[in-house]
C-alpha positions, 0 to 999 in steps of 0.5 A: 811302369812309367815308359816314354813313347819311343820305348813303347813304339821300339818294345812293340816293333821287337815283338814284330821282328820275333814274330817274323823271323818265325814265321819267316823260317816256318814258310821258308820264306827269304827275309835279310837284315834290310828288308827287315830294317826298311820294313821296320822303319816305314813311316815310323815317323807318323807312330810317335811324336819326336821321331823323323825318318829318311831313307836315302837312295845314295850313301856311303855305306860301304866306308862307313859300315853302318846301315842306319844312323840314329842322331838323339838330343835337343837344339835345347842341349847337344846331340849324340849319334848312333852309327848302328850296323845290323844283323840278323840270326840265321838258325843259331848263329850270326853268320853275317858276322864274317863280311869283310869290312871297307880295308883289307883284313877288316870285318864290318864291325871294324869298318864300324869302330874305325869310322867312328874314332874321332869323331864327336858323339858318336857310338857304333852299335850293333842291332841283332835281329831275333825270332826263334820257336822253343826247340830251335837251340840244344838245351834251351840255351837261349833262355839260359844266356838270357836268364844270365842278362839281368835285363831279362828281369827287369823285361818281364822275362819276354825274350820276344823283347829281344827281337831287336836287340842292341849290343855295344859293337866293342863288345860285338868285336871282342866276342867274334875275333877274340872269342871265335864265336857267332853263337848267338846265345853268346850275344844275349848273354849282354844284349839289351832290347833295343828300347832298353837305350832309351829308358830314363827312368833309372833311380832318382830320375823321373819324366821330367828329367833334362835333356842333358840327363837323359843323354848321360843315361844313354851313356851309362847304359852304353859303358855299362854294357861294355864294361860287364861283358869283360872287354879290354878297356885299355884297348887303344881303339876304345880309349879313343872312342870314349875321348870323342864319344864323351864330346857332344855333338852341338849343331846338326848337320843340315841334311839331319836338320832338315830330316827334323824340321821337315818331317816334322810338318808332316809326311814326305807326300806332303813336302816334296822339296824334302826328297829334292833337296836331301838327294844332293847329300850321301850320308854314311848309312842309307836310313837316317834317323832324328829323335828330338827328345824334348818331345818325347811323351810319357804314361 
């Protein structure tokens, strides 16, 4: 199977997490959703041609919901962002689920939705953090859930893939406040890998496919997503994402700029003016993240 670069690096860093998580609760050993992030991302950038990382020391976290963001495109088409919270699985559910958001009577994930409402480009995600041993769910329940996600198929039937996976956070919202659950068999039912975001070989495409194209398929897979698992979409809330969503992003902030175009000259040791300047701004998510995928590699 063809594959580009940036799907490899995330396919081998989901692996990682499972692993973890596993050893993880096999020495009772402590391991939240942000050491596992920051542990996930250090000098990522160095890994795969077109991938720049930043990590902030003052954000504005809290209002926003999100813990990373994720810009995607090209100067030579637009841009889209992710606004990505993320989760990890404790036993058999997602407890952290519950966290009360930014306003009163708000969870994270509608802190998430609501700051991303009006603003163009932008889709908030949720990644779940996955590792488990065979015995951990009655009946093997997990690889029932994952046997019903026709992704698993198309993965080679590798839950480790499921490490880091990503879920629509329309979807996320749906199946805790609507379905009262935290289950996480529940979410793997319509989780993809997270890799799975940035797969651009679907039919008639190939490598060589634009920018443009490849931002459309991100897209597809999102709606997709979102469409099989059931969710209301005459909610009012996801009519006005998807009318900014589809608007794309054309000019980079310059703090996101200067993640591209500086990391790009090396690592952070080596441009210290990096640290100096982009400590004057508070993005809405303590890690940032530029892929350029004009400068994605494939094999």
């Amino acid at each position: 199977m063809t594959r580009n670069s940036l799907q490899r690096l995330l396919d081998e860093i989901s692996v990682n997490t499972w692993l973890k998580l596993v050893a993880a609760r096999e020495h009772e050993t402590s391991l939240n959703e942000e050491s596992i992030t920051e542990n996930n991302f250090a000098d990522v950038h160095s890994w795969t041609q077109g991938l720049h990382v930043h990590q902030f020391n003052t954000t504005k976290e809290r209002a926003a919901g999100a813990d990373w963001e994720w810009w995607v495109g090209s100067d030579s088409s637009d841009w889209i962002k992710f606004r990505i919270q993320a989760k990890r699985v404790y036993e058999t559910k997602y407890e952290q689920l519950i966290h009360r958001g930014d306003f009163d009577g708000e969870r994270q994930y509608d802190t998430l939705i609501r700051t991303s409402l009006g603003d163009e480009g932008v889709h908030p995600v949720h990644v779940f953090y996955n590792g488990w041993d065979s015995k951990r769910f009655p009946n093997r329940e997990d690889e029932d859930a994952l046997r019903g996600n026709h992704h698993f198929y198309g993965f080679g039937c590798r839950k480790e893939l499921w490490g880091c996976a990503a879920l629509s956070s329309f979807v996320v919202r749906d199946l805790h406040r609507t379905h009262k659950t935290s289950y996480a068999p529940d979410y793997l039912r319509h989780a993809i890998p997270w890799s799975k975001l940035f797969d651009f070989l679907a039919e008639g495409a190939s490598p060589g496919i634009s920018v443009d194209g490849q931002l459309s398929l991100i897209e597809d897979t999102i709606k997709y997503q979102q469409w099989n698992s059931g969710i209301e979409t005459n909610d009012p809330d996801y009519i006005a994402y998807w009318r900014s969503a589809s608007e794309r992003i054309r000019n980079l902030p310059i703090y996101v700029r200067y993640i591209r175009d500086v990391r790009s000259a090396g690592p952070m040791e080596k441009n210290p003016n990096l640290g100096e300047f982009l400590s004057r701004f508070e993005p809405p998510a303590k890690i940032v993240i530029v892929t350029d995928l004009a400068e994605l590699e494939y094999w």
